[in-house]
N, C-alpha and C positions, 0 to 999 in steps of 0.2 A: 058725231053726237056723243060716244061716249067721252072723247077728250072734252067736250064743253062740259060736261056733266059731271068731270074730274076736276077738274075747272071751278068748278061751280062750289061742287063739297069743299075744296080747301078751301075756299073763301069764306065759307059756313062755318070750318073747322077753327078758326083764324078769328072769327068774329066768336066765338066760344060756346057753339052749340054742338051737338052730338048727333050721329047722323046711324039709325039700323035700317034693315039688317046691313051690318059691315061684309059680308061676303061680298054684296051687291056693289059695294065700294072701293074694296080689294082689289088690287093688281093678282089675278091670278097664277097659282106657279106654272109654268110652262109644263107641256107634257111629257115625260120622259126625264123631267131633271131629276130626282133621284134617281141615280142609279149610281151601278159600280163606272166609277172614269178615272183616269187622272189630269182633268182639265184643270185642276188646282194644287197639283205635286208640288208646286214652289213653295204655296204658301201653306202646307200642310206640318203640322206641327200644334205644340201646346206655346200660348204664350199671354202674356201677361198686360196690361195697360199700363206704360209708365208716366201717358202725356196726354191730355186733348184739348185742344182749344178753337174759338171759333174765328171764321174772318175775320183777320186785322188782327189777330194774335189776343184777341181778348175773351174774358170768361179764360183763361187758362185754370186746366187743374193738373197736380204731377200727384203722382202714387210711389209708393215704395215698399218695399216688402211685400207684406201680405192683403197691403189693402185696397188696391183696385181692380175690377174686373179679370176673369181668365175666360179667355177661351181658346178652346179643342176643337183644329180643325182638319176634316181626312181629307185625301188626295181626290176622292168622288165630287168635294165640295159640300158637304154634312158639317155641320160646326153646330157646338152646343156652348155659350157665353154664361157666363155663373155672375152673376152680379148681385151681393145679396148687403142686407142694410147691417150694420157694424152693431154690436151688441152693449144696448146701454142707451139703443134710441127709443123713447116712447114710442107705445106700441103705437096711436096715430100715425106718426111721422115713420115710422120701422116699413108700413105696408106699402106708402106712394115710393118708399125705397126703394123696394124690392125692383129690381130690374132685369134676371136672367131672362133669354130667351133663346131660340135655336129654329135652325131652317138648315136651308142650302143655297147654295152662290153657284148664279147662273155670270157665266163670261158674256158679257156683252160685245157683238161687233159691229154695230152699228150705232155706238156711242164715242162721241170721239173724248180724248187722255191724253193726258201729256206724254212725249216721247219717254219711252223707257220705263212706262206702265201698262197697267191690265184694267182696262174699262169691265165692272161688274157690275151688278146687280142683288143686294140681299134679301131673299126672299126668309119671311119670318112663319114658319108654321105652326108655332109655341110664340106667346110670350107675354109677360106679365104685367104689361102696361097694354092699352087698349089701342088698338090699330089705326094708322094715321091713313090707310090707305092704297101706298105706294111703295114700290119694292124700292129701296134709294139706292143710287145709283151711287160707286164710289171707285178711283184710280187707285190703285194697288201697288206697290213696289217695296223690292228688298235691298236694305243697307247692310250687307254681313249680316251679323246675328239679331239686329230689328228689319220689324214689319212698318210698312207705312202704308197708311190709309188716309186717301183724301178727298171729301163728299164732291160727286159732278154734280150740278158744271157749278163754275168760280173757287171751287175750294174750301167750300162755306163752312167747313170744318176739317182738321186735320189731326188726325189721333196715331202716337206711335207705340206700339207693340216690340216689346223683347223676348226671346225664344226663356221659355222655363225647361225647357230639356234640350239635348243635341239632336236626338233621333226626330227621324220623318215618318216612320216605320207607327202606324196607326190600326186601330180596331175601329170601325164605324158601325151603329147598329140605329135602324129606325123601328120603334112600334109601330107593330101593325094591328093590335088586338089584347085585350085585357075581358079575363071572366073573374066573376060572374059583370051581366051588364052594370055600368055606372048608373046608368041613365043619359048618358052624356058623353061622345065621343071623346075621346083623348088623342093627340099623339106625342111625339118624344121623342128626342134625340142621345145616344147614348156613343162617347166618344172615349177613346182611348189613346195616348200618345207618352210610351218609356212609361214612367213609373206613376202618370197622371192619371183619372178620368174625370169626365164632368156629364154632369147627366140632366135636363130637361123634360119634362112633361107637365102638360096642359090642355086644356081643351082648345079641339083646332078653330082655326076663325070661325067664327059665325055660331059659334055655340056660346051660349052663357049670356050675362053682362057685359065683361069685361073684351071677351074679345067677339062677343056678338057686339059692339058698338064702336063705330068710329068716334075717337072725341079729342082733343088738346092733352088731355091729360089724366092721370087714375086719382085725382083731389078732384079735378071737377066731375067727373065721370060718380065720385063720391057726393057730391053734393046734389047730383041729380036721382040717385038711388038709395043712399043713404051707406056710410060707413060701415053699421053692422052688415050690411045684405053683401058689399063690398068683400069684405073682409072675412066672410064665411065661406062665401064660393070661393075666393083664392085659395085659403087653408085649406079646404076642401080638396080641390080640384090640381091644383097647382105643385111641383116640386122641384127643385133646384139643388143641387149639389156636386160641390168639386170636392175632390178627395186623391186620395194615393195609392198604387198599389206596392202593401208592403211587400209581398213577396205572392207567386199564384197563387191564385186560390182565396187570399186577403188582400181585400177592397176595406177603405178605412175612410168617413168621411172627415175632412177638414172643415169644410163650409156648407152652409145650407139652408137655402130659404127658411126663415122662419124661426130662427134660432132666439131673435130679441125678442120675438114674439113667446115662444112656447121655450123658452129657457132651452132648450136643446144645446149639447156643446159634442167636441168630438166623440164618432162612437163607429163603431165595426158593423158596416154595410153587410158586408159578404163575407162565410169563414165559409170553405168546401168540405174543412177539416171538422166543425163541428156543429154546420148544420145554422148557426146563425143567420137570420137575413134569406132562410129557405133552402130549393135545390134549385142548379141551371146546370140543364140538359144541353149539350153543343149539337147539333146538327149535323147526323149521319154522313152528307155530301152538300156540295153549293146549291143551291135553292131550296134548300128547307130554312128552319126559323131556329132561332135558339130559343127556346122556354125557361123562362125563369118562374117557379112555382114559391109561393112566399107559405110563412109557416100558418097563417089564418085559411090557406084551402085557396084563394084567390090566383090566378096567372097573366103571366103579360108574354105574349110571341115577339120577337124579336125580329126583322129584315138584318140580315148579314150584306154590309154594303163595301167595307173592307175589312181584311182579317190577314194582317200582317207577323200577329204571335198571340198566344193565348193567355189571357189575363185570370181564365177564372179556374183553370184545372190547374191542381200541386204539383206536378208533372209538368210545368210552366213551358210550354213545350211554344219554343222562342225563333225555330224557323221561320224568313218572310214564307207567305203562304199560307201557314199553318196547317191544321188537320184536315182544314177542308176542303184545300187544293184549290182553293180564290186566287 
């Protein structure tokens, strides 16, 4: 019954209507997938989009430089994707851009791949477009210094990644709690890999409009709600950014949702040296939370899921393991 009724929605979805509550619609995450693993040690790393195109090699689009997606992803399987709209787009067109989003990748074994890949699963627990539903299933494989990705079954799309740093050596962190209350659940993916991070938060499935709704799309999803109401809860709610570490201690962001929107251009995340951007407190031993306390009085606890070197003390203290003995 539930497959007919999976069934059933994408055909709904397909024909252009909108289906809540979307939890109810959602492939759930299995239990236990966040954690600390290295089921994804291959593909763990910071890398870039250089290519994606769909069956039949059409719709092709290629990126260079700085301008298509990045994402950070740890050896547990945590990845956090930066996809943000290029500055100079009307703000209309700037919002249904916005596309970061982050979860975790479950390995699939009961999907079948082509030889000499990794049948997976991406589950999305963040993301700025409205939920289709279904964790999509996709074959995995590494060329030297690219990633390839290719959607199960038939290939119906195929997108190639190139490494942005050598290292594999990653910080993974998931939100688990922000004060004072929102009103409105959050959560968020915060990833680290060499001199990169990219960071993620949203409200989780089933909260809000946007990702309390299965629908085609964040244009139509707008025309059933309305642009303003659209476009307030994401600002709102919503955060996106890739950025650098210039040295510990200094986080600097590069990109970041919202930036066509609210003119925003580069600026310094985190100083430890002088207090910009708040304090973050590192966690005594393994299973506590890192706090990062922001300078308005407000906090967000952190889940430590890998902790390969430390990004945010001046003391850059760069052993795998780190302080905390992970």
């Amino acid at each position: 019954r539930t497959r007919q009724l999976r069934t059933a929605a994408a055909a709904l979805l397909r024909a252009g209507h909108a289906i809540r509550p979307a939890r109810r619609m959602c492939t759930p995450l299995p239990q236990g997938l966040i954690r600390k693993s290295e089921r994804c040690h291959d593909f763990a790393g910071a890398w870039r989009l250089v290519r994606r195109e769909r069956s039949g090699g059409l719709a092709v689009q290629e990126f260079s430089g700085d301008e298509g997606p990045v994402r950070l992803q740890a050896a547990c399987g945590l990845f956090a994707e930066v996809c943000v709209a290029p500055i100079g787009v009307v703000p209309s067109d700037a919002i249904v851009a916005e596309a970061s989003y982050a979860g975790c990748v479950e390995v699939t074994k009961g999907v079948a791949s082509p030889s000499g890949t990794t049948a997976t699963a991406r589950h999305r627990i963040v993301d700025f477009q409205p939920p289709s539903g279904d964790a999509p299933h996709a074959a995995l494989s590494l060329d030297g210094q690219l990633f390839c990705e290719s959607g199960l079954p038939d290939a119906r799309y195929r997108e190639t990644w190139a490494r942005l740093h050598p290292s594999q050596e990653v910080v993974a962190l998931e939100l688990v709690s922000e004060t004072p209350n929102r009103g409105a659940r959050r959560q968020g993916c915060w990833v680290f890999c060499g001199s990169h991070f990219a960071r993620v938060v949203g409200l989780s499935i089933g909260q809000g409009l946007v990702s309390g709704t299965c629908c085609g799309s964040l244009r139509q999803l707008q025309r059933l709600h309305g642009e303003g109401a659209i476009r307030a809860e994401l600002t709102k709610h919503y955060e996106a950014m890739f950025g650098c570490v210039e040295r510990p201690g200094l986080l600097r962001v590069k990109r970041q949702a919202w930036a066509s929107v609210l003119e925003s251009r580069e600026e310094i995340f985190y100083d430890a040296t002088s207090a910009i951007g708040g304090r973050i407190t590192l966690p005594d031993k393994s299973g506590e939370d890192l706090v990062h306390s922001f300078p308005d009085g407000s906090e967000q606890r952190w889940r430590v899921l890998d902790w390969d070197f430390d990004p945010f003390s001046p003391s850059g203290a760069a052993s795998v393991g780190g302080p905390l003995g992970l």
